[in-house]
DOZA-559292 format. One record per residue: x, y, z of N, C-alpha, C in turn; residue in one letter. Coordinates in pm, whole numbers, padded with zeros to 5 digits, always signed. Layout:
<pts>
XYZXYZXYZA/...
</pts>
This chain:
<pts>
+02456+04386+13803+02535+04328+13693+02657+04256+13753X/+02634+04140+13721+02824+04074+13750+02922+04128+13752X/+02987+04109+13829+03151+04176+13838+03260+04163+13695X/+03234+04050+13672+03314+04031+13566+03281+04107+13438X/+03151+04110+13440+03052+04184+13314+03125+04358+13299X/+03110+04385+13458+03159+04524+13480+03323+04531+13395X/+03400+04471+13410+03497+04480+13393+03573+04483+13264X/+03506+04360+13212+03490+04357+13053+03451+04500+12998X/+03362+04573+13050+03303+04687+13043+03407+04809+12971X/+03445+04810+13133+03517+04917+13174+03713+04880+13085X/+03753+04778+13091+03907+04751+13022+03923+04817+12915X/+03964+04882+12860+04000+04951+12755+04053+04812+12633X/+04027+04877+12476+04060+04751+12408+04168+04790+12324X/+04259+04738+12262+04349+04770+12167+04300+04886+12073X/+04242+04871+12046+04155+04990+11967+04143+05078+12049X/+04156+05082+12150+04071+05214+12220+04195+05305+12252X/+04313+05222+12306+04431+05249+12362+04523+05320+12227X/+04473+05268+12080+04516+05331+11942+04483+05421+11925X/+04322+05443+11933+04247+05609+11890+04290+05681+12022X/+04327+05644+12122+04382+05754+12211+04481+05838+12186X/+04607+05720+12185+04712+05748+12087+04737+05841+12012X/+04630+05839+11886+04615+05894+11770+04554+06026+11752X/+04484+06066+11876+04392+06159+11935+04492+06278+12011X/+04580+06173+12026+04706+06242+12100+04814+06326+12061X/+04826+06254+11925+04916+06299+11841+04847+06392+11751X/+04715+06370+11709+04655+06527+11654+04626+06605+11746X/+04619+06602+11859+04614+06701+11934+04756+06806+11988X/+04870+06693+11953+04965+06812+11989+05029+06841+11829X/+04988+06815+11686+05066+06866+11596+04896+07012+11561X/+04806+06981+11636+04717+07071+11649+04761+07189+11689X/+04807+07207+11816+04863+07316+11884+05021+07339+11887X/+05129+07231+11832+05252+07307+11818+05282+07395+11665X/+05379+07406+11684+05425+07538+11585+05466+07436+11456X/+05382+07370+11357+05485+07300+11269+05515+07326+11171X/+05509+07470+11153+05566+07526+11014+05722+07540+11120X/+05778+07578+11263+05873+07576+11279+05943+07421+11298X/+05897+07350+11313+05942+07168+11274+05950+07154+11195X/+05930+07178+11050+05917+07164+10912+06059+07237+10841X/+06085+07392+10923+06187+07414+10934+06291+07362+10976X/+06298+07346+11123+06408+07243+11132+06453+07108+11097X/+06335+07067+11065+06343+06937+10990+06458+06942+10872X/+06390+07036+10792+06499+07084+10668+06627+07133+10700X/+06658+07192+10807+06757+07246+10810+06871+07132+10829X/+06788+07062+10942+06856+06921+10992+06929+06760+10898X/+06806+06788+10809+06860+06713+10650+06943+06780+10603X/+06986+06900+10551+07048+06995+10453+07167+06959+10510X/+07176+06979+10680+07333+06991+10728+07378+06828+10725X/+07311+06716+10775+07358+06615+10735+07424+06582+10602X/+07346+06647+10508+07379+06607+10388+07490+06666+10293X/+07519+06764+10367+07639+06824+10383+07816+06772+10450X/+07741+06782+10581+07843+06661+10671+07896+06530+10610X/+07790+06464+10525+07865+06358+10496+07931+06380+10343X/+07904+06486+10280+08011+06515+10184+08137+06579+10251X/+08175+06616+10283+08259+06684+10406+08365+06601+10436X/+08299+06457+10463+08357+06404+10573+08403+06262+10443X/+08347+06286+10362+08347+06141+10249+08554+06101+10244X/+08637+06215+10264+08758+06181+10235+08815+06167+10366X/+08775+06115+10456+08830+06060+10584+08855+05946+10625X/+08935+05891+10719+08917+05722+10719+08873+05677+10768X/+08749+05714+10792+08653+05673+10886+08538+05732+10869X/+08471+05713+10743+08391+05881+10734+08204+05840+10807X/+08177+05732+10794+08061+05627+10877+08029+05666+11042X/+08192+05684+11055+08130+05723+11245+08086+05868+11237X/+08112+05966+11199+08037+06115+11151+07944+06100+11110X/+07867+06003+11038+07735+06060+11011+07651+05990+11127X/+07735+05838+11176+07631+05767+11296+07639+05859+11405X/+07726+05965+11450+07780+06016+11573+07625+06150+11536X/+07659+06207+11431+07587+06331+11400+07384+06261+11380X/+07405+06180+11335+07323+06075+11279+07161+06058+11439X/+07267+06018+11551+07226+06005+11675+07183+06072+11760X/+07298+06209+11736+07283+06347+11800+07135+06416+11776X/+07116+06378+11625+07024+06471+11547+06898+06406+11602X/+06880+06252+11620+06721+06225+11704+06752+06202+11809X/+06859+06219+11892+06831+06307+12009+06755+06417+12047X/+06798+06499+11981+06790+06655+11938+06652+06654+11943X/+06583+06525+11786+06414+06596+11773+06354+06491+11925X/+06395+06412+11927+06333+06382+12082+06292+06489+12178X/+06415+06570+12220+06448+06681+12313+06295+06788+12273X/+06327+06813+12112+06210+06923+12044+06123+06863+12116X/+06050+06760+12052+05897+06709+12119+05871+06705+12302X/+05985+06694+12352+05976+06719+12473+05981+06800+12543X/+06015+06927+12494+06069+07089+12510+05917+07122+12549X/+05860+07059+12415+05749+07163+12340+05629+07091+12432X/+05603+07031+12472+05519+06971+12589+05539+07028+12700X/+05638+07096+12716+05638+07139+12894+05592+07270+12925X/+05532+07329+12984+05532+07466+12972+05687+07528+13076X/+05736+07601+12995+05851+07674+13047+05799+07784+13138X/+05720+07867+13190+05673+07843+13310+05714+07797+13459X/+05653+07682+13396+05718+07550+13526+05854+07570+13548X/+05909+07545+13407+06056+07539+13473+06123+07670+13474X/+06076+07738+13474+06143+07895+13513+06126+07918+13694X/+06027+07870+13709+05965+07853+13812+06108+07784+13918X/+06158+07733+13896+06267+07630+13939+06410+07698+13949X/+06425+07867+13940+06489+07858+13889+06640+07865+13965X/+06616+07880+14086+06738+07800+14155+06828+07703+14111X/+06762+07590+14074+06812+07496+14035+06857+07529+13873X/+06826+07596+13784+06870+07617+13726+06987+07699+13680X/+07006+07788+13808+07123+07832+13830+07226+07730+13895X/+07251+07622+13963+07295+07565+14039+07354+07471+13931X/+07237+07434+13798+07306+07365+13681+07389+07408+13618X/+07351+07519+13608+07447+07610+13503+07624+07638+13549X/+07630+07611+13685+07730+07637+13767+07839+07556+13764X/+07775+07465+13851+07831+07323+13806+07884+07243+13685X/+07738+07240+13603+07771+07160+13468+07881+07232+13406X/+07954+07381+13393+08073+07421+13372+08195+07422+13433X/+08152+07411+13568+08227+07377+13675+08341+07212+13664X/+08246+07157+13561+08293+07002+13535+08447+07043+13456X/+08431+07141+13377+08558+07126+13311+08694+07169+13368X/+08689+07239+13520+08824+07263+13564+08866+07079+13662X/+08780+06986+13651+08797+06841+13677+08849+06798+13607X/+08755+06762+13524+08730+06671+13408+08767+06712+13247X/+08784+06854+13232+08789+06859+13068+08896+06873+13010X/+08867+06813+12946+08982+06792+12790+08973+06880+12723X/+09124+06932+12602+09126+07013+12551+09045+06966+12348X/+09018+07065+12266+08938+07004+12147+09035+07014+12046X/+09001+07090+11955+09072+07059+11786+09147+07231+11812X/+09054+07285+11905+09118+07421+11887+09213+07479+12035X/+09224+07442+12081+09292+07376+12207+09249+07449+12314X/+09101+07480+12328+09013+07522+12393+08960+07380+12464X/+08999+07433+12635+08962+07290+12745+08833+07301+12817X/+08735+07291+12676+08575+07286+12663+08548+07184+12660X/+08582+07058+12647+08519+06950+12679+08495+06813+12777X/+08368+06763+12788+08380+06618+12846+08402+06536+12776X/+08498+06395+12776+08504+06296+12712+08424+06181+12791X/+08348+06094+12765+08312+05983+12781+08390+05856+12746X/+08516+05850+12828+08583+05715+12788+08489+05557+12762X/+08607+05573+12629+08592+05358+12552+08461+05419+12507X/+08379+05548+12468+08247+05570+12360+08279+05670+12280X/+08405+05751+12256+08441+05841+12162+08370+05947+12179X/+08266+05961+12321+08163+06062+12263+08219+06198+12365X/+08190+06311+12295+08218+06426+12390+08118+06517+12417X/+08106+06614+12510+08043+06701+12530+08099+06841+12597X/+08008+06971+12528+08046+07062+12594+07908+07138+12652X/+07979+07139+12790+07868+07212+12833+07859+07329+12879X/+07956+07425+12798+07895+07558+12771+07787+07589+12650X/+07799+07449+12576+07689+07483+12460+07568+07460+12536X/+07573+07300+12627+07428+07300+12650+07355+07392+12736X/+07451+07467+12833+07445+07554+12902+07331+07686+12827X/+07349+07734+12698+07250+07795+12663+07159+07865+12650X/+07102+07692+12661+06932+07738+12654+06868+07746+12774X/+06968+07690+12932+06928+07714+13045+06976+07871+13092X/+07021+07926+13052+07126+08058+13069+07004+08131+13008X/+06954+08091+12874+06827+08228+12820+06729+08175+12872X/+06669+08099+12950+06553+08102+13038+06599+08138+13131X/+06676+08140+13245+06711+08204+13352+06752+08351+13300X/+06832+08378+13255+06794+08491+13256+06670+08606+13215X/+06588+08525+13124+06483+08561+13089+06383+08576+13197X/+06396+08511+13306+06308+08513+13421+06310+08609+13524X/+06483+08674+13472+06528+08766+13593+06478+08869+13506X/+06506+08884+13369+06463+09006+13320+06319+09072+13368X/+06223+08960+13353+06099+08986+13376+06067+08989+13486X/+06078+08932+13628+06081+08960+13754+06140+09100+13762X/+06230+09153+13728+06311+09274+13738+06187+09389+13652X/+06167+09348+13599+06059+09473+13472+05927+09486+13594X/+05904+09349+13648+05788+09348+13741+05786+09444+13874X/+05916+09483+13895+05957+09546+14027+05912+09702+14024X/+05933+09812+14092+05872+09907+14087+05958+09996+14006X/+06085+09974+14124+06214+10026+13978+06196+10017+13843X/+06175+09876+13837+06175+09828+13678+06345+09750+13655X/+06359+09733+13491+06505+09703+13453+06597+09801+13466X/+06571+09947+13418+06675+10030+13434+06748+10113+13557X/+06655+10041+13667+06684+10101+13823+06859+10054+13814X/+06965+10122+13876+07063+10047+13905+07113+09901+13950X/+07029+09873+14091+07062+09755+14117+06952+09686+13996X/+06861+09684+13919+06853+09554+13799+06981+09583+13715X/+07010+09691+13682+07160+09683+13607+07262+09541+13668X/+07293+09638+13771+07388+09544+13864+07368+09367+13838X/+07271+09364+13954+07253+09211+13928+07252+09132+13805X/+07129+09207+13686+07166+09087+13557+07326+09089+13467X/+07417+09239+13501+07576+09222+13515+07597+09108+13554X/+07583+09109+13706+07647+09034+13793+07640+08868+13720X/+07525+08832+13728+07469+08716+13681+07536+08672+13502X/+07582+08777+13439+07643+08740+13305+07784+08697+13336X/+07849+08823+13393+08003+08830+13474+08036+08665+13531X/+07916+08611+13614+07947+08490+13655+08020+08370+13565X/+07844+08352+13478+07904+08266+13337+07997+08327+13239X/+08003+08412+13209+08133+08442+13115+08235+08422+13154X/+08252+08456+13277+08352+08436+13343+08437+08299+13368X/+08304+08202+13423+08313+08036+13453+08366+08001+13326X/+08336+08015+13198+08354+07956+13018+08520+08005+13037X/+08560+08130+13067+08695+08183+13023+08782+08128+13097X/+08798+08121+13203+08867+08071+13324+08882+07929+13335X/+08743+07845+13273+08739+07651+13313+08786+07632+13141X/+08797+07693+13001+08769+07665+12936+08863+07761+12847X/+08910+07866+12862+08958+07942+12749+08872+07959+12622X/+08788+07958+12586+08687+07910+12540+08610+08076+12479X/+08674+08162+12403+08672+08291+12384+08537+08288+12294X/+08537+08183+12183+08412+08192+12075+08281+08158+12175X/+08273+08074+12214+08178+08064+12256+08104+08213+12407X/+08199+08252+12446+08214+08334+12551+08072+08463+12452X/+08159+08485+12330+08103+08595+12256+07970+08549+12186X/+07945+08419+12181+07767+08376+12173+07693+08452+12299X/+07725+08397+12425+07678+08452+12544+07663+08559+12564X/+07800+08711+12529+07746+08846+12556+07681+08881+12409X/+07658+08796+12322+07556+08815+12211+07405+08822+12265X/+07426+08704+12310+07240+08669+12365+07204+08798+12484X/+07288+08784+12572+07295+08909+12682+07246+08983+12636X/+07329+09061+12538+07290+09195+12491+07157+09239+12404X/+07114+09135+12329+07042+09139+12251+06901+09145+12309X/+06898+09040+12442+06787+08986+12565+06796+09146+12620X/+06843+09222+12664+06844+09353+12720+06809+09443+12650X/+06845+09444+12503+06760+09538+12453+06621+09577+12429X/+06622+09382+12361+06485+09415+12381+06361+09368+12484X/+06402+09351+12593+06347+09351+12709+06328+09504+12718X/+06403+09593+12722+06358+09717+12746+06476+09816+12768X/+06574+09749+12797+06725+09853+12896+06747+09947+12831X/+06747+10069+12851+06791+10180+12801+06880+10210+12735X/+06940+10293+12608+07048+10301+12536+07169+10348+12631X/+07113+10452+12714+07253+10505+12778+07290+10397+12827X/+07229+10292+12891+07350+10165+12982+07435+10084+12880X/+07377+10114+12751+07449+10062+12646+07602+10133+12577X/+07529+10260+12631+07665+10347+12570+07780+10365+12730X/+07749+10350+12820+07799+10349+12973+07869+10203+12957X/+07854+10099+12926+07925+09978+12934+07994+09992+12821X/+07976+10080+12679+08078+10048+12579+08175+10146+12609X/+08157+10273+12706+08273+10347+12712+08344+10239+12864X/+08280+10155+12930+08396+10106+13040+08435+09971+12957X/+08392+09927+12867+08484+09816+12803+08598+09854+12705X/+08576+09991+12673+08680+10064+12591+08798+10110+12665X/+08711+10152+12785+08850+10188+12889+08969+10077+12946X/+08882+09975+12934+08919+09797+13026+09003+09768+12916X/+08996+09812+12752+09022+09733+12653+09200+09691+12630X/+09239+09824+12665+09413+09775+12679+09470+09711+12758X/+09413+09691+12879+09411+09593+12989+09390+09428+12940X/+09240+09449+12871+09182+09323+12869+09339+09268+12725X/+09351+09327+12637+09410+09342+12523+09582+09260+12528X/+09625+09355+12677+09768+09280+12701+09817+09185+12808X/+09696+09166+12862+09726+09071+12973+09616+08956+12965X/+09499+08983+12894+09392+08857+12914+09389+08741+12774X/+09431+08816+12646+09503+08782+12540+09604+08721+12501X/+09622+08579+12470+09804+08556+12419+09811+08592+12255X/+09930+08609+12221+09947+08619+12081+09903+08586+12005X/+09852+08450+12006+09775+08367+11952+09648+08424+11911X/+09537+08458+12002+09447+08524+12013+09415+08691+11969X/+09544+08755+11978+09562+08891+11943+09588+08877+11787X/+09618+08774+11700+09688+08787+11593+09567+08716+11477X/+09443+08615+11560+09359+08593+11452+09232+08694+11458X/+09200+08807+11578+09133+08883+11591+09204+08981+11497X/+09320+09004+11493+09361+09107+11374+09378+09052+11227X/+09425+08922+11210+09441+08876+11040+09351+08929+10976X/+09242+08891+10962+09138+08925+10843+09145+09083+10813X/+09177+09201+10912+09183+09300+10860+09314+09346+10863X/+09408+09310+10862+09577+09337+10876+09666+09218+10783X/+09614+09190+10733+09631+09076+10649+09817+09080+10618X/+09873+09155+10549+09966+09177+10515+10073+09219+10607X/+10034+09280+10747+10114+09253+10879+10139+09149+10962X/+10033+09088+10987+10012+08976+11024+10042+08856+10957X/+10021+08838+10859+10055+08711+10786+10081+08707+10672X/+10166+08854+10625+10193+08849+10501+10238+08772+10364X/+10233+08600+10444+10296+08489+10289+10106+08411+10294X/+10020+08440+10414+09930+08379+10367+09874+08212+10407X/+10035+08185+10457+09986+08045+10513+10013+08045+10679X/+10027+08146+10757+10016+08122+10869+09890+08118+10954X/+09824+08213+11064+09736+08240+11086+09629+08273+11019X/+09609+08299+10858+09479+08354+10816+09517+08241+10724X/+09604+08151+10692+09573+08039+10633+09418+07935+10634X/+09367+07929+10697+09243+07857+10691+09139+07937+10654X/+09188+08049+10637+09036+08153+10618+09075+08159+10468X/+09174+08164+10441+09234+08139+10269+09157+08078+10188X/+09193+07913+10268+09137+07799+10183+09007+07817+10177X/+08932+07895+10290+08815+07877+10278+08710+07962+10159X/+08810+08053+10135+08807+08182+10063+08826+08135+09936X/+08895+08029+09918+08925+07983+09741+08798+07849+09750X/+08810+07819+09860+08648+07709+09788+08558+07787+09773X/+08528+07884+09870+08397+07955+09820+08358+08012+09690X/+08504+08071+09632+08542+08143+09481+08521+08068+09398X/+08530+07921+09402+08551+07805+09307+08438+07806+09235X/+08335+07763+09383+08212+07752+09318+08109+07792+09281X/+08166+07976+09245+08062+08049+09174+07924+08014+09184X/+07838+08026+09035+07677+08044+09098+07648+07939+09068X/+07649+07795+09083+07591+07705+09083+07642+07567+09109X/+07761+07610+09161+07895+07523+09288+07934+07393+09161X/+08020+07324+09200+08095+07237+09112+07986+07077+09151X/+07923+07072+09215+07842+06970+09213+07868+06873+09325X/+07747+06823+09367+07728+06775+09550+07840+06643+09525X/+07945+06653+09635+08059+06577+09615+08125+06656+09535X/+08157+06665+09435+08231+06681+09383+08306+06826+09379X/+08323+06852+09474+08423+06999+09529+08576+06953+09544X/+08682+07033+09449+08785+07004+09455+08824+07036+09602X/+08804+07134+09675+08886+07150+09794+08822+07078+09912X/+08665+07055+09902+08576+06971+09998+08630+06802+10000X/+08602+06775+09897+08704+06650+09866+08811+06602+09891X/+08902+06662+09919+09055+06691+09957+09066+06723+10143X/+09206+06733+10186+09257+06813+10271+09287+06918+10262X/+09282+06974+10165+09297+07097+10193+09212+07216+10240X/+09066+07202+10309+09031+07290+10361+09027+07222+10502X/+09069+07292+10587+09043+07271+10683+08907+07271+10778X/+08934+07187+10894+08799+07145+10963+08685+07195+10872X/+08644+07099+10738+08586+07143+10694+08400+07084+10699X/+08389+07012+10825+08300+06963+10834+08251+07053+10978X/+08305+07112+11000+08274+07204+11171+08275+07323+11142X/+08327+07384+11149+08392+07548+11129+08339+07573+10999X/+08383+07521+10884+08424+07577+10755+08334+07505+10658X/+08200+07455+10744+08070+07392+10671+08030+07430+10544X/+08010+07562+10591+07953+07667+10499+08055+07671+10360X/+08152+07656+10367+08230+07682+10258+08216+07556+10144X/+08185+07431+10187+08187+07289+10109+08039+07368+10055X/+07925+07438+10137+07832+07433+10071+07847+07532+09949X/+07915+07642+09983+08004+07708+09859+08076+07658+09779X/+08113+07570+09750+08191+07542+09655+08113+07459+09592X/+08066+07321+09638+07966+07214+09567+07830+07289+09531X/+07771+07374+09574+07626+07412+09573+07618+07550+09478X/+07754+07607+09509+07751+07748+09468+07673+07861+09577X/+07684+07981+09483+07616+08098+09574+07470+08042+09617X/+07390+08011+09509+07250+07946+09546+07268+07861+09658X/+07320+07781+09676+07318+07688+09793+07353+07721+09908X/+07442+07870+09920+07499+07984+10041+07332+08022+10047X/+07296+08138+09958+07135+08181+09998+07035+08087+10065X/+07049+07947+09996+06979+07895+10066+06955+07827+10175X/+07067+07839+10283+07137+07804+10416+07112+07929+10479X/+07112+08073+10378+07117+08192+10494+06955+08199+10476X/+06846+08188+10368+06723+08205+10407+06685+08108+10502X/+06706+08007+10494+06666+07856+10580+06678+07895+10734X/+06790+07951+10783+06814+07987+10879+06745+08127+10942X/+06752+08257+10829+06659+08354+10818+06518+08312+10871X/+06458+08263+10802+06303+08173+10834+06289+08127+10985X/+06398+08073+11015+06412+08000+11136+06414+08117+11261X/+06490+08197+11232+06481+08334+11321+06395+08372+11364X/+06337+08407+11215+06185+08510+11219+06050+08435+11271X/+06067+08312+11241+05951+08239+11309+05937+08254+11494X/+06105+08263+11524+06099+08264+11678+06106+08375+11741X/+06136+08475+11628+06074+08586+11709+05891+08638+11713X/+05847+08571+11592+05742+08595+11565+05623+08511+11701X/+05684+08381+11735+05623+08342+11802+05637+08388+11975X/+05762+08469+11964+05769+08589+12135+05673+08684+12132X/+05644+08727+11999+05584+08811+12028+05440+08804+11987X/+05420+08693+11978+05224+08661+11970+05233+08586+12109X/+05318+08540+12183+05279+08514+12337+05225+08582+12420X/+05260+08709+12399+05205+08807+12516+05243+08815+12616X/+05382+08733+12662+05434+08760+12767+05562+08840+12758X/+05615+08870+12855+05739+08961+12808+05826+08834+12878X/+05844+08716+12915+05962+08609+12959+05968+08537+12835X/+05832+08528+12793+05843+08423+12665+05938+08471+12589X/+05882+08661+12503+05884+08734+12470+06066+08716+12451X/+06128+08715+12574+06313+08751+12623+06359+08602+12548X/+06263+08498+12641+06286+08330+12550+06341+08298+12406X/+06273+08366+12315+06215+08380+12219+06340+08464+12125X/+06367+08530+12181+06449+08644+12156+06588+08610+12184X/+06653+08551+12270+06711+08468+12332+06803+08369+12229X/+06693+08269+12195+06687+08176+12074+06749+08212+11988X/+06673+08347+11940+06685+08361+11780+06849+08452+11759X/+06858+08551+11858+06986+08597+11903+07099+08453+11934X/+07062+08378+11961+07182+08221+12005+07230+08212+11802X/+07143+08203+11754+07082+08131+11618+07196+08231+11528X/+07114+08307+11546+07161+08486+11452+07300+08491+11441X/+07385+08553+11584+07503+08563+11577+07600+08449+11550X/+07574+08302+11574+07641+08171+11533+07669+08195+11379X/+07560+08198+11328+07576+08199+11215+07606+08366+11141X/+07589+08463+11170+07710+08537+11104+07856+08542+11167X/+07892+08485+11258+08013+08465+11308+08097+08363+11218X/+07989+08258+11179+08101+08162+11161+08093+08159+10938X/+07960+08237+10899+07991+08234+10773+08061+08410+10785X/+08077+08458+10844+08158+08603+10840+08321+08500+10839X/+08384+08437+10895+08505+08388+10917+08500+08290+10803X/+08433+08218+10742+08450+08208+10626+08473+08283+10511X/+08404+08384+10494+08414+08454+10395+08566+08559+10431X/+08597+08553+10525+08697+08663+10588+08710+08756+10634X/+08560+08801+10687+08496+08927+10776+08518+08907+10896X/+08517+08791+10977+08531+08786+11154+08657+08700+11139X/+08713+08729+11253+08818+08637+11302+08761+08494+11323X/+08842+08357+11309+08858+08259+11327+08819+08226+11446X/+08745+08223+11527+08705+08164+11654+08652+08038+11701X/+08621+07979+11576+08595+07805+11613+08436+07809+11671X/+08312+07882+11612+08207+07861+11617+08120+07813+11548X/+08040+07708+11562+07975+07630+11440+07854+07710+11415X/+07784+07626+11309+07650+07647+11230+07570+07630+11230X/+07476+07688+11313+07388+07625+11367+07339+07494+11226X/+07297+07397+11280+07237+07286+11218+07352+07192+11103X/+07413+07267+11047+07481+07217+10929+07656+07154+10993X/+07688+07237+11123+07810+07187+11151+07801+07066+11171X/+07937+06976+11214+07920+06880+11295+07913+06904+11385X/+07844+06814+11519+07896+06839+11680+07734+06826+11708X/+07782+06681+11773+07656+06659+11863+07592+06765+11986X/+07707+06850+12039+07613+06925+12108+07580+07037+12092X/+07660+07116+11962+07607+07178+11883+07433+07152+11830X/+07410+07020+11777+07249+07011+11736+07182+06991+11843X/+07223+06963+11974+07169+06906+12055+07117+07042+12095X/+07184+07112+12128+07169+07282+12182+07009+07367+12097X/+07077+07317+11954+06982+07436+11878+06814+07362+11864X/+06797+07246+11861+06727+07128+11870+06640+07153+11990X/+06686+07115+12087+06625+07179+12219+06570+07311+12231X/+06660+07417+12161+06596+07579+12218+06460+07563+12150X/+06476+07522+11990+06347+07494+11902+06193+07483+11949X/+06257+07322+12058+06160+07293+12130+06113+07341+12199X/+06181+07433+12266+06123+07541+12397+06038+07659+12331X/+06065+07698+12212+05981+07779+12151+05875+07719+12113X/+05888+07616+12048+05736+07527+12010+05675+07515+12156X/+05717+07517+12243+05635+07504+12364+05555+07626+12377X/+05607+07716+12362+05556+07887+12377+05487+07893+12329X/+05484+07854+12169+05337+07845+12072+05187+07786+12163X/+05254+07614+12213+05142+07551+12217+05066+07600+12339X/+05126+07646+12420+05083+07665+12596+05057+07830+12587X/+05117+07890+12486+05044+08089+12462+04872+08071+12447X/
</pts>
């Protein structure tokens, strides 16, 4: 047969290069998790749509939703790309993933700027307005690495509860907590991290006594840690919410923002004053109310219903990722997985507990609904790493 004949043959045709395509794309919404995309999808609309009521009385209120707007298909980019890789591989790496984690925090005793809460957590990108922190993105590389040590460590003969696995996955927390407090002052976020820690250890396997052995030496450390690692500042919004009347007895000092947040939420009883139209969302008078104090615009405009339905939305979101650790069958996935949903979990009772006036003020967002590009960027990505777990289990 002619050469040319062959060739014609063999070239692939527009059509062919389409049904590949297309073959491609049912093949991976075949095997990823998309009742958990479906979730975040929603969650990801809800908080936009939030944000830009939030933000409607600003003078500038257009660059918040393009800034958040950008972040957010970033974010599902990241998902679809998470969820293609097997984590595995990159656990496999994980040198280098320690070496990121080091560094990329390491940037802020250079380079970082202080934020809204005068925590010197961030990178700025001069003449693009854009910032980053990379103790958030830090993360989701922090619960795969450690997830890898957990399970290498369970693999050993000792096991996790031998001393030196104590020691070392210490050692290895001590590092980063440490790097966030020291480059960053950066206390809220510090307490995401021994969230995930702790939570990754339990249920990996670690024994209760090492649990009750570290809470009697952090109790002992505590007057120490209390008068010398603490400024006033810090000692006085960890006590407002339950000292109320010592601490800030007229109401507008330190527990002032937990106030306002406390009378929008009251406002809007069971069926909120209507999307926009929140007297205190509307206004200045709640503070950072598009970051921190999200949750409260959704209280007031939405009502209690619209609170439930941010805490099931998120609920759902949990349970799916633990559900999918534990149909993996691995015990790294398993920590992964767990990891996630612990990042997810405590964000969000931290930061609607400080709304409502149960936790201190610490300046931690929501998952999905805050603003902050690397806030979505963070939770967006872990997503994806779990949809990966689905497709490659």
């Amino acid at each position: 047969m002619p050469k040319r004949v062959i060739d014609n043959v063999e070239k692939p045709t527009a059509l062919d290069r389409l049904v590949r395509i297309l073959t491609a794309v049912k093949n991976y919404f075949t095997s990823a998790d998309n009742i958990l995309l479906a979730l975040c999808l929603s969650a990801c609309a809800f908080g936009l749509m939030m944000i830009y009521s939030a933000t409607r009385s600003y003078s500038n209120p257009g660059n918040y939703i393009f800034v958040h707007s950008m972040a957010m298909g970033i974010g599902l980019l990241l998902y679809f790309i998470f969820s293609l890789i097997d984590i595995e591989f990159v656990s496999e790496r994980w040198k280098l993933l320690m070496l990121f984690n080091i560094l990329f925090i390491s940037t802020l005793f250079i380079w970082g700027v202080e934020g809204d809460t005068g925590n010197k957590n961030w990178l700025r990108i001069q003449g693009l307005g854009i910032g980053i922190q990379p103790a958030e993105i830090v993360k989701v590389s922090f619960i795969v690495l450690l997830a890898k040590q957990i399970s290498w460590l369970n693999g050993t003969r000792n096991g996790i509860n031998a001393i030196g696995s104590v020691l070392s996955l210490v050692g290895h927390f001590i590092m980063i907590f440490g790097l966030i407090l020291v480059s960053s002052r950066d206390l809220g976020t510090g307490l995401v991290y021994l969230a995930i820690f702790l939570v990754m250890l339990f249920g990996s396997g670690l024994k209760v006594y090492w649990f009750l052995l570290g809470g009697a030496i952090l109790g002992a450390l505590s007057p120490t840690i209390w008068s010398s690692f603490l400024n006033d500042n810090q000692r006085n919004r960890i006590l407002g919410p339950y000292f109320p009347d010592i601490i800030d007895p007229s109401g507008v000092g330190i527990n002032w923002q937990a106030n306002q947040s406390k009378l929008a939420l009251a406002s809007g009883k069971l069926f909120g004053q209507g999307y926009l139209q929140g007297t205190q969302s509307q206004s200045s008078n709640l503070p950072f109310k598009h970051t921190d104090f999200i949750f409260s615009v959704v209280g007031e405009e939405l009502g209690l219903v619209g609170c439930i339905a941010v805490i099931v939305l998120l609920l759902l979101i949990i349970v799916r990722c633990i559900y999918v650790g534990v149909q993996s069958k691995s015990r790294m996935k398993f920590a992964i997985c767990l990891g996630i949903s612990s990042m997810i979990a405590f964000q969000a009772f931290e930061n609607i507990g400080m709304c409502i006036g149960l936790t201190p003020v610490v300046g931690i967002t929501l998952p999905f609904f805050s603003y902050g590009g690397s806030s979505i960027l963070t939770v967006t990505a872990s997503l994806g790493v779990v949809s990966g777990i689905r497709r490659h289990s």
